[in-house]
BAFI-3210 file (N, C-alpha, C; in Angstrom, 3 decimals, decimal comma, padded with zeros to 6 digits):
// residues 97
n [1|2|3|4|5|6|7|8|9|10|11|12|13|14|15|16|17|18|19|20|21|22|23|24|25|26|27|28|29|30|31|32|33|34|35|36|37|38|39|40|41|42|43|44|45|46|47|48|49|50|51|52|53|54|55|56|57|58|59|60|61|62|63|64|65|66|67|68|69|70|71|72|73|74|75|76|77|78|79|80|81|82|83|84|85|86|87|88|89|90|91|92|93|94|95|96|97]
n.u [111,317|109,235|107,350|106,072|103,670|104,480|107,148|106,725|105,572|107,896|109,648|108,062|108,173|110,979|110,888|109,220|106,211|103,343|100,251|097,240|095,390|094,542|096,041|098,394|097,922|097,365|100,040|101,760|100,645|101,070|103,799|104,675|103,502|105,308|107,642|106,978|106,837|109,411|111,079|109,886|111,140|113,818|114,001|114,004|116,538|118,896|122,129|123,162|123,316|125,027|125,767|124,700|125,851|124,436|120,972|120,257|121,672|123,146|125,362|127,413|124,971|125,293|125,512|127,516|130,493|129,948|132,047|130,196|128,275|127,462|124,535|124,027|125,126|123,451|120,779|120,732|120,194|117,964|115,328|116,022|115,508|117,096|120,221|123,824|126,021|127,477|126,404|124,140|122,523|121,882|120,666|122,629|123,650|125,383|127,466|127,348|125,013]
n.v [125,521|125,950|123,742|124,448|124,426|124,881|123,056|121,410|120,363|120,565|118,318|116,025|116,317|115,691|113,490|112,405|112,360|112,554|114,152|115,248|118,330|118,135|116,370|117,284|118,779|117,663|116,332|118,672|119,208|116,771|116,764|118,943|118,563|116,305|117,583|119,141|117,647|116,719|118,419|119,014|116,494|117,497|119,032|117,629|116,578|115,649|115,666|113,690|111,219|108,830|108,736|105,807|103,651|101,805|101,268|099,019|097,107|094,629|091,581|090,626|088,006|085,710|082,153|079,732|078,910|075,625|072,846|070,266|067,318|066,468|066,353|063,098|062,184|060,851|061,310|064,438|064,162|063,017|063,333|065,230|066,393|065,568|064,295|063,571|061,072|061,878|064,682|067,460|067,599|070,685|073,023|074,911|077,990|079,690|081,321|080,429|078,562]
n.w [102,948|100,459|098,112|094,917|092,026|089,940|090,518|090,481|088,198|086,661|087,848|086,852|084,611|083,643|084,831|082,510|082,683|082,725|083,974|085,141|086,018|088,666|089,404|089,628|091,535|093,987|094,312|094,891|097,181|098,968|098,361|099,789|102,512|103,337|103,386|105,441|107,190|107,479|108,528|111,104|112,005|111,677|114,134|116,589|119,215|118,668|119,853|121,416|119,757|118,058|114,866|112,691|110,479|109,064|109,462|110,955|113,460|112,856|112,385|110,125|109,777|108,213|107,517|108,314|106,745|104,939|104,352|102,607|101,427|098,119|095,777|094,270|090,899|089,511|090,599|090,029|087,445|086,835|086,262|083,954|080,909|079,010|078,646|078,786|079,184|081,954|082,237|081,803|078,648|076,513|074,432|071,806|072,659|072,083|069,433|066,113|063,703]
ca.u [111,195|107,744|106,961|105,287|102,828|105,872|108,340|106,265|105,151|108,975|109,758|107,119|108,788|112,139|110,419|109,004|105,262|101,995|099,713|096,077|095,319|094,013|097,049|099,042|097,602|097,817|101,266|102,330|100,210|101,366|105,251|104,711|103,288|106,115|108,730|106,790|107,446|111,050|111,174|109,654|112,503|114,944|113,538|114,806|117,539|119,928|123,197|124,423|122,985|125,847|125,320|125,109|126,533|123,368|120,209|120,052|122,805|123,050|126,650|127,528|123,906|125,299|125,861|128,830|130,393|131,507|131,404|128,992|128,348|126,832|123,452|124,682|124,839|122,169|119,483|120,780|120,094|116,930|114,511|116,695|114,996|118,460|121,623|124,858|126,396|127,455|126,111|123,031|122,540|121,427|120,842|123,706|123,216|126,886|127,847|126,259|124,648]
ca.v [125,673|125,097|123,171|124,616|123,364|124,424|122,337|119,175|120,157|120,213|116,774|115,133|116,595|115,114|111,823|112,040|111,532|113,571|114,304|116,054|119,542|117,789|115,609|117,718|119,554|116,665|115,910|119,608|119,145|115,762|117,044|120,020|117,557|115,332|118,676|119,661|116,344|116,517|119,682|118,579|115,841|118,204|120,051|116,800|116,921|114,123|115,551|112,562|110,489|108,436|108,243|104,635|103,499|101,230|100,876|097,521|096,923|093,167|092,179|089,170|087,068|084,295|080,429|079,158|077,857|074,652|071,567|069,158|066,395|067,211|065,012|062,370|062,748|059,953|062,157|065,156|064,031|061,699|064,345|066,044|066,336|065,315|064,162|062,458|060,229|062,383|066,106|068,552|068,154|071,742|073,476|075,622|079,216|080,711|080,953|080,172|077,618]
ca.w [101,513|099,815|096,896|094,123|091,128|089,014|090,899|090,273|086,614|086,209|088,455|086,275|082,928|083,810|084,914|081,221|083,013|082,770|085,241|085,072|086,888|089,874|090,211|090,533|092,941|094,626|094,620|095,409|098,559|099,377|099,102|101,237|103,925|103,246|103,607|106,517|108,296|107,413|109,674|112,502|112,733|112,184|115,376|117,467|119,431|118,091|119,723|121,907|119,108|117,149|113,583|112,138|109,299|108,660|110,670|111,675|113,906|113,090|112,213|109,676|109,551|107,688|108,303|108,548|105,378|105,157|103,023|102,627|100,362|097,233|095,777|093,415|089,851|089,089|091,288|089,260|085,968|086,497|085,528|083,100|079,337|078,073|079,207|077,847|080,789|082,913|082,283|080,925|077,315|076,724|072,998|071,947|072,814|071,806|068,364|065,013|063,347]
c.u [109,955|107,934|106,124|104,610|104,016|107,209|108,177|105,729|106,831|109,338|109,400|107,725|110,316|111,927|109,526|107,003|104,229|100,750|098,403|096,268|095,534|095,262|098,282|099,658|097,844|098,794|101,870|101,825|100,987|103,117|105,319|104,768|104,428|107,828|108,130|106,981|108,575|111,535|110,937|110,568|113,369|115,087|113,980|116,118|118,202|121,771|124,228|123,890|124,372|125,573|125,967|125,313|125,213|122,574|120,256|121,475|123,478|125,039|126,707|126,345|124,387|125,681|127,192|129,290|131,129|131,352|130,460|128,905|127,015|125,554|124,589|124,661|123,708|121,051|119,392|120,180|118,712|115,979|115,164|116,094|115,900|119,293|122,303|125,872|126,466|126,740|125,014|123,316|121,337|121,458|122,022|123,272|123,971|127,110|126,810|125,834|125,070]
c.v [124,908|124,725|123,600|123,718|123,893|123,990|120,623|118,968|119,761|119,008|116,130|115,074|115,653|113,911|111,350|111,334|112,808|113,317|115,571|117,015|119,152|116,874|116,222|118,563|119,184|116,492|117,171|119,793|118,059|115,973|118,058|118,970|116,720|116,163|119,335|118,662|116,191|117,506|119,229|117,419|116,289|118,838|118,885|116,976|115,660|114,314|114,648|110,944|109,978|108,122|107,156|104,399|102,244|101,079|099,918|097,379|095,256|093,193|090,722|087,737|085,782|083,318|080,162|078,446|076,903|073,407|070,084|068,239|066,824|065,726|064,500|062,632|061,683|060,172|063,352|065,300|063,449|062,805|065,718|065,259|065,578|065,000|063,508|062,358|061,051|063,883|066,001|068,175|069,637|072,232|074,707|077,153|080,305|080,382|080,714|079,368|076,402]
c.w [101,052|098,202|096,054|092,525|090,460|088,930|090,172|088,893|086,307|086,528|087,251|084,836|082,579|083,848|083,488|081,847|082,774|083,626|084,748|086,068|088,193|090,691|090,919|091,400|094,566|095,384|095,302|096,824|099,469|100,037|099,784|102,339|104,511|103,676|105,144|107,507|108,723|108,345|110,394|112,987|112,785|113,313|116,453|118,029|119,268|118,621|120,445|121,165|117,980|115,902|113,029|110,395|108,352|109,614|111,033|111,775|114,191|112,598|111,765|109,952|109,099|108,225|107,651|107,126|105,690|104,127|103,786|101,403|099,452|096,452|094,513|091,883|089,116|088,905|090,555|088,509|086,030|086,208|084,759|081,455|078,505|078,404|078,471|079,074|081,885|083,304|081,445|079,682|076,761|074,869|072,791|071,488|072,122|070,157|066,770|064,781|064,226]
res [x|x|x|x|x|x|x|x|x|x|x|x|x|x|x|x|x|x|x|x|x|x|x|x|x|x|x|x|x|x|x|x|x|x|x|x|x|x|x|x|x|x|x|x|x|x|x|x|x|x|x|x|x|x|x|x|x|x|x|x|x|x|x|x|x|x|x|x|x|x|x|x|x|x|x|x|x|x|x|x|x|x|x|x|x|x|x|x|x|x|x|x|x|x|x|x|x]
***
């Protein structure tokens, strides 16, 4: 199936975009190329190929959770603009006046 200039005037209409003569001449060339590629992998033979459920066959990356001691609240606060003993004094975001 080929791509025509009034596939990609429409594309472009939907994507709310505009495009000069030349572009998209362009683009209707570009997605042929891009539909003619897609063929030539379909022409592979993939049938003792298992289909994955994601490419990268990694499985749970993460570190280990566990606890740890947390910095102090002294170190916290010491370059904090504001504070009141123990916590952030922050401007009030919620609510009115």
């Amino acid at each position: 199936m080929a791509v025509t200039r009034k596939d990609v005037e429409h594309i472009a209409e939907l994507a709310r975009l505009k495009f000069e003569d030349v572009e998209l001449d362009s683009f209707t060339d570009q997605l042929n190329e891009i539909l003619n590629y897609m063929g030539k992998l379909n022409e592979l033979n993939t049938e003792n190929v298992e289909p994955l459920s994601h490419p990268v066959e990694e499985n749970n990356v993460f570190r280990e959770d566990g606890e740890k001691p947390s910095i102090p609240t002294e170190e916290a606060l010491k370059n904090a603009p504001e504070k009141d003993e123990h916590f952030f004094k922050v401007p009030k975001v919620i609510g009115g006046n």
